[in-house]
C-alpha positions in Angstrom: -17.0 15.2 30.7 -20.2 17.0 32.0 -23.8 16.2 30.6 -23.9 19.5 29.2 -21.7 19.0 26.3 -23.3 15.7 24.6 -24.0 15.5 21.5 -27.7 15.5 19.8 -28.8 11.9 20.5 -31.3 9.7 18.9 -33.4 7.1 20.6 -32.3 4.7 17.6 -30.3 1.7 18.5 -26.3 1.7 17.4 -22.9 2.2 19.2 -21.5 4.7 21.4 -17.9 5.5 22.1 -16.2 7.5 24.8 -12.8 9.3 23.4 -9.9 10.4 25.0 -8.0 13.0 21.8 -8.3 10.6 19.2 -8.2 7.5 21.4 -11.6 5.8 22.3 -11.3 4.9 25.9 -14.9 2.9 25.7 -16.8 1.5 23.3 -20.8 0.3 24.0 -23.6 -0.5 22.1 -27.6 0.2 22.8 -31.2 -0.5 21.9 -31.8 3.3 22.5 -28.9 5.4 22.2 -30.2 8.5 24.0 -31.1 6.6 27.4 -28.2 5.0 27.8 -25.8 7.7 27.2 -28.1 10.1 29.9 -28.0 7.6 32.3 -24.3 7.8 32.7 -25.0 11.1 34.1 -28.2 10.6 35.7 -27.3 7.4 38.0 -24.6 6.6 40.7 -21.5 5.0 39.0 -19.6 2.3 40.0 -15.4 4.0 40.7 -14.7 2.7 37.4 -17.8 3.9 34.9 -17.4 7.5 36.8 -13.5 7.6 36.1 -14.0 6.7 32.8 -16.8 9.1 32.1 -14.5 11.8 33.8 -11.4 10.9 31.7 -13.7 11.3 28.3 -13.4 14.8 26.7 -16.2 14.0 24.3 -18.6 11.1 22.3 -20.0 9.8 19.2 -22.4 7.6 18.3 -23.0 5.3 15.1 -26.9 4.7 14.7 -28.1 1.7 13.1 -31.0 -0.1 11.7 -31.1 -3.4 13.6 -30.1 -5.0 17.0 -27.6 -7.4 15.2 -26.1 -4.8 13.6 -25.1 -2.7 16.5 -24.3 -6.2 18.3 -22.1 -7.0 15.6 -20.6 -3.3 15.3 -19.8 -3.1 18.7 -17.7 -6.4 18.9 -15.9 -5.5 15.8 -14.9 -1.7 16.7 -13.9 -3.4 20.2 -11.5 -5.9 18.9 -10.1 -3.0 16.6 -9.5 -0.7 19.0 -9.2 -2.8 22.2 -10.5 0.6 24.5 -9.1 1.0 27.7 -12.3 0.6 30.2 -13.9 -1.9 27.8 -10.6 -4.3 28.9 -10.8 -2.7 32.6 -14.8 -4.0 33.1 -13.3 -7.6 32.3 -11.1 -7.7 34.6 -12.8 -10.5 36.7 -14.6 -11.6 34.1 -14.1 -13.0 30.6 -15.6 -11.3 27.4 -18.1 -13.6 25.4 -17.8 -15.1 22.5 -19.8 -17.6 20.0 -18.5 -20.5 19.0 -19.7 -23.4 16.4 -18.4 -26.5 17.3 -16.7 -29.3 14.9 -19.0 -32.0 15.5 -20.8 -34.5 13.1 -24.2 -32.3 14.3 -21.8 -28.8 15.2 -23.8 -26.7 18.2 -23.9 -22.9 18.5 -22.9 -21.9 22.3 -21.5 -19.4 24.2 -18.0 -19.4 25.5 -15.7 -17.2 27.4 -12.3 -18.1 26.1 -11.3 -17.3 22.7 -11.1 -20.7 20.6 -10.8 -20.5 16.8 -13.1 -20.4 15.0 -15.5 -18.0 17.4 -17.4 -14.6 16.8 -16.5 -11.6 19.2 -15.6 -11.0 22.0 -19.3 -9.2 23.0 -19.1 -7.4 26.4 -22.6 -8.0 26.9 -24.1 -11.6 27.6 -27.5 -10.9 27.3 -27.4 -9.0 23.7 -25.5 -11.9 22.3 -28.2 -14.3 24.3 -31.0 -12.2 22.6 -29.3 -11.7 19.4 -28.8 -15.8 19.2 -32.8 -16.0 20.2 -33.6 -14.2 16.6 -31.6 -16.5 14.6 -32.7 -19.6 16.7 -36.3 -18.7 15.4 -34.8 -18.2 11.7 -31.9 -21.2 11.7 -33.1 -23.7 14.2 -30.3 -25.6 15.9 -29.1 -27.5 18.9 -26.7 -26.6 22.2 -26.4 -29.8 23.8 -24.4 -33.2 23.1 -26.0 -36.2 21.2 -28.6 -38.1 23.4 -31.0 -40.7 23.3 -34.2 -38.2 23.4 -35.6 -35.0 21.1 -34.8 -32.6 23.3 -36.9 -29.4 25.4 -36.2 -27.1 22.5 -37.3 -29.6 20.1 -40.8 -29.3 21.0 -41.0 -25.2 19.9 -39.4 -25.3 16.7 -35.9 -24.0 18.1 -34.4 -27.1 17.8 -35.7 -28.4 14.6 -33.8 -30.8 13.1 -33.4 -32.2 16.9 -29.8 -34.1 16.6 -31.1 -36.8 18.8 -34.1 -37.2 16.9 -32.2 -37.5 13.9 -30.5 -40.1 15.2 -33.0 -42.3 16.5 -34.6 -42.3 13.1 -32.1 -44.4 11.0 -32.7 -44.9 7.2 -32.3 -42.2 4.6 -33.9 -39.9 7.2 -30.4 -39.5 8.6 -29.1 -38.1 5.6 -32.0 -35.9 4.9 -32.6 -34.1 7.9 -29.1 -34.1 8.9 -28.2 -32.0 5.2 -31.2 -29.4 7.0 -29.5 -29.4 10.1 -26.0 -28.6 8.6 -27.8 -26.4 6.3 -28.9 -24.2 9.0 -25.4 -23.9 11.1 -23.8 -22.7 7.5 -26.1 -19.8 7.5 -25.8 -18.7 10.5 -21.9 -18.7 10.1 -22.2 -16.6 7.1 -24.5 -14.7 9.3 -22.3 -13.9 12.3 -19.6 -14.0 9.4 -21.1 -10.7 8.2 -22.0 -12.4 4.7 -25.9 -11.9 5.6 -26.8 -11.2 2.0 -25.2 -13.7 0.4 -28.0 -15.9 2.4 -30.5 -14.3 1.6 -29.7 -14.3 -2.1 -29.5 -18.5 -1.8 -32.4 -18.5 0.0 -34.7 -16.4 -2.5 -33.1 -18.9 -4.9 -34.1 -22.3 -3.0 -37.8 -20.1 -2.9 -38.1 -19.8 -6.3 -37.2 -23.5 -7.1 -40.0 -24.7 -4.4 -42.3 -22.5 -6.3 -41.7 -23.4 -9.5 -42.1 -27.1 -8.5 -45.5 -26.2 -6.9 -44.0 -26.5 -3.0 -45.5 -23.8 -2.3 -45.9 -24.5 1.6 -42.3 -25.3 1.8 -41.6 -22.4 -0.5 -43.5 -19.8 2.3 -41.6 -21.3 5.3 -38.6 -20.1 3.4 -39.8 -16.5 2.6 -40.5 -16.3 6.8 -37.2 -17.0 6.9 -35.7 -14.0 4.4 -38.5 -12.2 5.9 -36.8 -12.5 9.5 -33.2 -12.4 8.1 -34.0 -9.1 6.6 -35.2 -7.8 9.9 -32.8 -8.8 12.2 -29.8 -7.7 9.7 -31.1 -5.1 7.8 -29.2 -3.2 5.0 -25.6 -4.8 6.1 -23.1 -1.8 6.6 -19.7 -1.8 7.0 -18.5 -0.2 9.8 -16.4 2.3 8.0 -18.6 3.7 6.4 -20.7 4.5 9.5 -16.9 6.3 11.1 -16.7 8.1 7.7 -20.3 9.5 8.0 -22.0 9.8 11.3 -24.9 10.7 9.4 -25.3 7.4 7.7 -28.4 6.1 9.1 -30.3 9.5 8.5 -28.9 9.1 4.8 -30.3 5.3 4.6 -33.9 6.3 6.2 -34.1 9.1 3.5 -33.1 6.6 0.9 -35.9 4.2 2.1 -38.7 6.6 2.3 -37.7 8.2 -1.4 -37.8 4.6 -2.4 -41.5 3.7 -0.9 -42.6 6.9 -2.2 -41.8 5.8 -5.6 -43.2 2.8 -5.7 -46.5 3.6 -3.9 -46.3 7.0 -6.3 -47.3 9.2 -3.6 -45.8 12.7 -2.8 -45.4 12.1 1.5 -44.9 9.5 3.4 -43.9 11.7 6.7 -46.2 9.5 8.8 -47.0 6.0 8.6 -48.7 4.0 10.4 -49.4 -0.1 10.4 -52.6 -2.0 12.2 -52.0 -5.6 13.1 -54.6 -8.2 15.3 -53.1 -10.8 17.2 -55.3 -13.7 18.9 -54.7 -17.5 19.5 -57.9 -18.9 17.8 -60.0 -16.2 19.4 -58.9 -16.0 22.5 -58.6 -12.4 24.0 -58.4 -11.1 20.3 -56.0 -7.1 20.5 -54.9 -4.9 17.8 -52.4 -3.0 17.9 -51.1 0.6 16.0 -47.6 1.5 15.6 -46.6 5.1 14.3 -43.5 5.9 12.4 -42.2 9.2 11.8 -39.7 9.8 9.0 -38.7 6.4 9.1 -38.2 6.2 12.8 -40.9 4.9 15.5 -42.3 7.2 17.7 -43.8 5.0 20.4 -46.0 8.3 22.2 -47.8 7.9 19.0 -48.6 4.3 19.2 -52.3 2.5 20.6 -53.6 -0.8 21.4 -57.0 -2.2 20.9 -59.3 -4.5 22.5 -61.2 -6.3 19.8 -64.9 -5.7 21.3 -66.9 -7.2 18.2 -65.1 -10.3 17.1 -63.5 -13.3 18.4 -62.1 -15.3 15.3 -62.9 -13.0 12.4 -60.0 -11.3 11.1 -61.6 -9.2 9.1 -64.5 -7.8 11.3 -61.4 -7.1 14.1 -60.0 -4.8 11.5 -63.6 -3.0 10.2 -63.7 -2.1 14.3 -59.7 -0.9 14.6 -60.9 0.8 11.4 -63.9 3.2 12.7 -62.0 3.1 16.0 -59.4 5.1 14.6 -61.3 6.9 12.2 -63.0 8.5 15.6 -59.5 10.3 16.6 -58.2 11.1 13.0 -57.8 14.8 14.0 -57.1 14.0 17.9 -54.3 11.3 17.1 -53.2 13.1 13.9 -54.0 11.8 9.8 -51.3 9.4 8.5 -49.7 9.4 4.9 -50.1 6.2 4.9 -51.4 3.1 6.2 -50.0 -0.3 6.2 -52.5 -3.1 7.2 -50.8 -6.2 8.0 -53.3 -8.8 6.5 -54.3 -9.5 3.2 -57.1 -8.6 0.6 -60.4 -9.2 2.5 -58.8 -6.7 5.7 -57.0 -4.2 3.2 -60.4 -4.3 1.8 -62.1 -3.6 4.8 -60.2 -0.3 6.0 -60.3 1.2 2.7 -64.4 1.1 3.1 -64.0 2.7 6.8 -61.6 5.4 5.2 -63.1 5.7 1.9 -63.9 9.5 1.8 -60.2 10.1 2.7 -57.4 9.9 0.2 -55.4 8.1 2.4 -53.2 4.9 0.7 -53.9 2.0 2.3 -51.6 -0.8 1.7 -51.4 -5.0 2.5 -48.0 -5.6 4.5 -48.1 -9.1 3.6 -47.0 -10.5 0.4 -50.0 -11.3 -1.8 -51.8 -9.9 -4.7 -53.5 -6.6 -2.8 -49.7 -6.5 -1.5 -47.1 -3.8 -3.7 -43.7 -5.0 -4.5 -41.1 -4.3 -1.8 -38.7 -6.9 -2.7 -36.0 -4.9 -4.1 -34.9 -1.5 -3.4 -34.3 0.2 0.6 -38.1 0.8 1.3 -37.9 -3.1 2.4 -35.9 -2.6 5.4 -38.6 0.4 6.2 -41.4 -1.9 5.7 -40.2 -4.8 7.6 -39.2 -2.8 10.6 -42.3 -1.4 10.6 -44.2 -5.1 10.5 -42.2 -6.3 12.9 -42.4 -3.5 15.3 -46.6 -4.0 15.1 -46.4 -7.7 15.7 -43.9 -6.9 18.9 -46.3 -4.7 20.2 -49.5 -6.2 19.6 -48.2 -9.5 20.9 -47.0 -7.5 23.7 -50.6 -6.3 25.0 -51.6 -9.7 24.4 -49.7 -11.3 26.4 -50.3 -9.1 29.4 -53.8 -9.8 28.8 -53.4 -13.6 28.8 -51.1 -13.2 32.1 -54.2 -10.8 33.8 -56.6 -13.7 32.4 -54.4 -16.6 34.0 -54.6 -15.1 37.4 -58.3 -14.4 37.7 -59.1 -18.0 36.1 
């Protein structure tokens, strides 16, 4: 197969397969479709990747909305179809899979043989590594045997029940936090399990309840964590339906943005864009701005900020990203809209910077100046779009705590 007859690609994340008639001969997932496909034709093969890419006579690709999605997709097409060259690269080396253990506090690890019950097999280690990393943050949970001491993990909230905490206790304690701990290794079964909704709904349930009993901290730890869920998963898609219409995503996005539009009762939402500040109490405060186009990020659109006029003051950080952009509205282009990810005092802020413009500006954060995107598709749009402007505004922020570090 030459480079010259691919397919349109996308720079959206999903699964690629290699075909052979109607045989796939290799089946492989990525983050960004388009630069992984080109790079089998732009770099130097190993004898097997080039004699597979030689034996293909053509390709598809299955976009998706989310990183677990395509992890998940790609394991389950795999064990349908068992491709040739997917087999072929294992040959020294066993595929991965995920396995719960049956133990009184049951740890999530990685394993390469295939003992019941386990999720995969996943060809690549450090997708399922990464993909285990999100849920960690959602479903804390433990990897090592029983011991005398909380472990590491313990310490950052990955590992929270800590087993060996629990133990050490005694008491009712036990029971309590143990019921937590189970708690979260059923949800991330039913996660892996495909069966990602049927969590959520419990957990907007267990919500409501701490509400309603005026828990409400308790209560916002759990809407983090359908938050989260709903990012990493997205709209869960079978995978038939994504072979039936290779179009699927395109039809989802335009679904979302006809769903946004109605609720913010606007006629375009083409471009969108979403501030966000991140700081650890002041220090080295940065903002950053993401830019999505029809529902997909376009990252030569995106900026970062150095917050010049405020250390701790959330609000003044945001009046300065404010006039900041205002400067390049017709350099940088005018957005449709404008998510602000903050709540009524920083909404409040923008919309006084942009106020001769009829340009919606919109909280990203639940709350009252917040609108409802709850129900419907436009939630999946909105919280990829949050969490894509935390990932990059953490990301500047980090390099300049590491540039900091070294000139302390």
């Amino acid at each position: 197969m030459k480079k010259s007859s691919l397919p349109a690609l996308s720079e959206a994340p999903g699964v690629y397969l290699f075909w052979q008639g109607k045989v796939p001969i290799y089946i492989g997932k990525a983050i960004n479709l388009k630069n992984r496909i080109t790079s089998y034709f732009d770099l130097k093969l190993s004898a097997k990747s080039a004699k597979m890419v030689e034996s293909a006579e053509r390709i598809s690709i299955i976009k998706v909305a989310s990183e677990l999605e395509a992890l998940l997709l790609e394991a389950s097409l795999i064990k349908k179809y068992q491709p040739k060259y997917n087999f072929i690269a294992k040959d020294d080396k066993h595929a991965l899979y995920i396995k719960i253990t049956k133990e009184k506090y049951p740890r999530v690890i990685t394993v390469r043989k295939n003992d019941f019950p386990s999720f995969g097999p996943f060809p690549s280690s450090n997708k399922v590594y990464s993909t285990l990393g999100m849920l960690r943050k959602i479903f804390p949970f433990a990897d090592h045997k029983l011991g005398k001491r909380p472990c590491i993990y313990s310490q950052i909230g990955l590992c929270h029940p800590c087993p060996n905490e629990i133990e050490g206790l005694g008491g009712k304690n036990i029971k309590v936090l143990r019921k937590q701990y189970l708690k979260n290794i059923k949800n991330i079964n039913l996660v892996l399990s495909g069966k990602s909704k049927s969590v959520i709904n419990s957990l907007n349930k267990e919500m409501k309840s701490l509400s309603e009993n005026e828990l409400f901290e308790k209560a916002n730890e759990v809407r983090k964590q359908i938050e989260n869920l709903n990012y990493i998963t997205q709209k869960p898609t079978p995978e038939n339906n994504f072979l039936v219409n290779p179009n699927l995503e395109e039809d989802i996005k335009r679904e979302e943005l006809k769903n946004l539009k109605e609720i913010l009762n606007i006629k375009s939402v083409h471009r969108i864009e979403c501030c966000d500040i991140s700081h650890i109490s002041g220090f080295l405060p940065t903002a950053s701005m993401i830019t999505f186009i029809d529902a997909s990020p376009d990252k030569s659109l995106y900026r970062r900020f150095k917050i010049i006029s405020s250390k701790n003051n959330d609000v003044l950080s945001m009046t300065e990203i404010a006039k900041r952009r205002l400067k390049h509205l017709k350099k940088w282009g005018v957005p449709d809209l404008i998510f602000v990810d903050g709540g009524k005092a920083q909404v409040n802020a923008f919309r006084k910077v942009f106020g001769q413009y009829q340009i919606p500006i919109v909280a990203i954060t639940k709350g009252r100046e917040s609108l409802d995107f709850s129900k419907g598709p436009a939630l999946n749009l909105v919280l990829r779009i949050r969490n894509e402007s935390h990932r990059f505004a953490q990301k500047y922020h980090n390099l300049l705590f590491k540039k900091n570090l070294l000139t302390m």
